[in-house]
C-alpha positions as CSV (number, residue, x, y, z in Angstrom):
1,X,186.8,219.5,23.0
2,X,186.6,222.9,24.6
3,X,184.5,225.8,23.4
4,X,183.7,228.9,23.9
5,X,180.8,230.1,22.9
6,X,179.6,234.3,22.7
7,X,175.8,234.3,22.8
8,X,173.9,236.5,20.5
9,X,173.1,240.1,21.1
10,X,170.3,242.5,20.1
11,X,170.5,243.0,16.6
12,X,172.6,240.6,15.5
13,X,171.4,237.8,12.8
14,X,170.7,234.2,12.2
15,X,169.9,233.1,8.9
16,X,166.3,235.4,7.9
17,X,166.3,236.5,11.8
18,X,166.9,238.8,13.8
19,X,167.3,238.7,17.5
20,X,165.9,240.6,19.6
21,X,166.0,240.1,23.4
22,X,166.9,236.9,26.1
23,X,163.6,235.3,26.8
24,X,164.9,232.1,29.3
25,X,168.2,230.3,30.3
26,X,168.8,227.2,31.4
27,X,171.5,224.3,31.6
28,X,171.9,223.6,28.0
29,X,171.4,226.9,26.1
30,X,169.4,230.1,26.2
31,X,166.3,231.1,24.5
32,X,165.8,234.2,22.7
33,X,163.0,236.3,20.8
34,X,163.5,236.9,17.6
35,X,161.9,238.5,13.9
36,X,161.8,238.1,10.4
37,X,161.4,240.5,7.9
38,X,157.8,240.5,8.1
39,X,157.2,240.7,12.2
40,X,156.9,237.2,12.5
41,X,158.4,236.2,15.9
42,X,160.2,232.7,17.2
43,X,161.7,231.9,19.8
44,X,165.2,230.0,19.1
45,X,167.2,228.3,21.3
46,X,171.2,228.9,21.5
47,X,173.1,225.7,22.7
48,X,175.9,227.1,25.0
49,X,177.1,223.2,25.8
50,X,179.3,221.5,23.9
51,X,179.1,217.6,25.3
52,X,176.8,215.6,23.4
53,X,174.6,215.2,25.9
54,X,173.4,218.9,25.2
55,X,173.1,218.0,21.5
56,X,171.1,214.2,22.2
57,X,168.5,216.2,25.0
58,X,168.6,218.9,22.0
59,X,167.0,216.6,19.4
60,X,164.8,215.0,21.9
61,X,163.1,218.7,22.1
62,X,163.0,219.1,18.2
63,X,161.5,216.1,18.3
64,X,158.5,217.0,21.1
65,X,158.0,219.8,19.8
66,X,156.9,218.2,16.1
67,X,154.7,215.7,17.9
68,X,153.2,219.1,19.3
69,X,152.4,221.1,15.7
């Protein structure tokens, strides 16, 4: 399968946020800052891969990341 993705731009929306700018990018995706209605900030990642290799190393971050909280 070949994709193409178009990364996010200021302003633009996912779900309850808004983005807001590029923070990092890197072989799988890119991470950017973004807001929710009430100033709270994230940082969310953008997957620009579309071999499942991106998507496995993905979930092995989602998962780190809970151990972490």
């Amino acid at each position: 399968m070949n994709a193409i993705m178009i990364g996010p731009r200021k302003g633009d929306h996912c779900d309850a946020w808004t983005i807001e700018t590029k923070i990092a990018r890197g072989g799988n995706g890119e991470i950017w800052r973004a807001y929710d209605s009430a100033g709270q900030h994230v940082a969310i990642k953008f997957l620009i891969k579309t071999k499942q290799i991106a998507y496995e190393r993905f979930r092995t971050e989602v998962r780190v990341l809970e151990d972490v909280r």
